[in-house]
C-alpha positions in Angstrom: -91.1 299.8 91.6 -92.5 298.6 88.4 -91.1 295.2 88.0 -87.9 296.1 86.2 -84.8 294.9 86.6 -82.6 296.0 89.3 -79.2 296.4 88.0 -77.8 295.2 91.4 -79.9 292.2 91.3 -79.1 291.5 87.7 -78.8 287.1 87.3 -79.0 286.9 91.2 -82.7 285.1 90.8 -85.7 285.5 93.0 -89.2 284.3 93.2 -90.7 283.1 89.7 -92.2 286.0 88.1 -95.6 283.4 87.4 -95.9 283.0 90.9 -94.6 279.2 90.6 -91.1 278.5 92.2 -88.0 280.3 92.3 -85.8 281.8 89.6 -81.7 280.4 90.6 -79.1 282.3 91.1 -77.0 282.4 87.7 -74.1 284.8 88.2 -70.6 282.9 90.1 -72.4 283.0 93.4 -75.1 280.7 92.4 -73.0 278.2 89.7 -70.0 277.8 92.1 -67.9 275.5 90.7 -70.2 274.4 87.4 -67.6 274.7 84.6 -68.0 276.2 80.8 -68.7 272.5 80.2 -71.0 272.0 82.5 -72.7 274.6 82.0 -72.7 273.8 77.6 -73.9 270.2 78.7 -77.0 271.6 81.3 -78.0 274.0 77.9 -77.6 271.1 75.5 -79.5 268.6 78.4 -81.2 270.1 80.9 -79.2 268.0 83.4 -76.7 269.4 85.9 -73.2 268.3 87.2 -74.8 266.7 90.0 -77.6 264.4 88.2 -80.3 267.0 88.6 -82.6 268.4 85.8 -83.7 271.8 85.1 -87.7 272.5 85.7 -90.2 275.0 85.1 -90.0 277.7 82.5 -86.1 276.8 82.2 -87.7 273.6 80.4 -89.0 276.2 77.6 -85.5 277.4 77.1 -83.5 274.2 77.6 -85.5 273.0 74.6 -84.0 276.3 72.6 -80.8 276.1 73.5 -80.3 272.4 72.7 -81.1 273.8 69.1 -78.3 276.0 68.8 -74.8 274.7 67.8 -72.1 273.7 70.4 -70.4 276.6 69.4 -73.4 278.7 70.4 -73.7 277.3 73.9 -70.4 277.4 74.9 -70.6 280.5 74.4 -73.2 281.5 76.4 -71.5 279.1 79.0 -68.3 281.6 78.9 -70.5 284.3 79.4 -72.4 282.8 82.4 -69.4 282.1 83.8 -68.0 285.9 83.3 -70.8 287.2 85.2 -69.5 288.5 88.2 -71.1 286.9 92.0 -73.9 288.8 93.1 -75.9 287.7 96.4 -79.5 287.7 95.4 -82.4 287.1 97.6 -83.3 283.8 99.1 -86.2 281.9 99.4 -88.9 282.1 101.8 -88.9 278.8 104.5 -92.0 277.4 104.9 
């Protein structure tokens, strides 16, 4: 009711708090099949599996994370990939 977190909703994304764009879907049901790997090299590059690049505030951290050690980020890959899948809310069509 006053912009926390829903605990349901935890990593399932929705719209961009700023007002600009949408937030993805980080638990399993939004990173499918991205690996620990994968998701290490998107933290290190901003890139993902399939060629695209991160945007928005995600910019902001992908130029933190790339700091931190490989060690670090697989890490936080292994812990992505632990969340459990959580349907989250979807985009408005236009």
């Amino acid at each position: 009711m006053l912009g926390g977190i829903v605990d349901a909703q935890r990593f399932a994304g929705g719209p961009d708090v700023d007002g600009k764009g949408w937030v993805p879907n980080i638990t399993q049901k939004g990173l499918g099949d991205y690996s620990d790997k994968d998701l290490a090299y998107l933290l290190s590059t901003g890139s993902t599996p399939t060629g695209d690049s991160v945007g928005g505030a995600m910019t902001a951290v992908i130029r933190n994370t790339s700091e931190l050690s490989d060690a670090d980020r697989e890490a936080m890959a292994v812990y992505l990939k632990s969340l459990p899948p959580v349907e989250g809310p979807r985009p408005a069509r236009n």
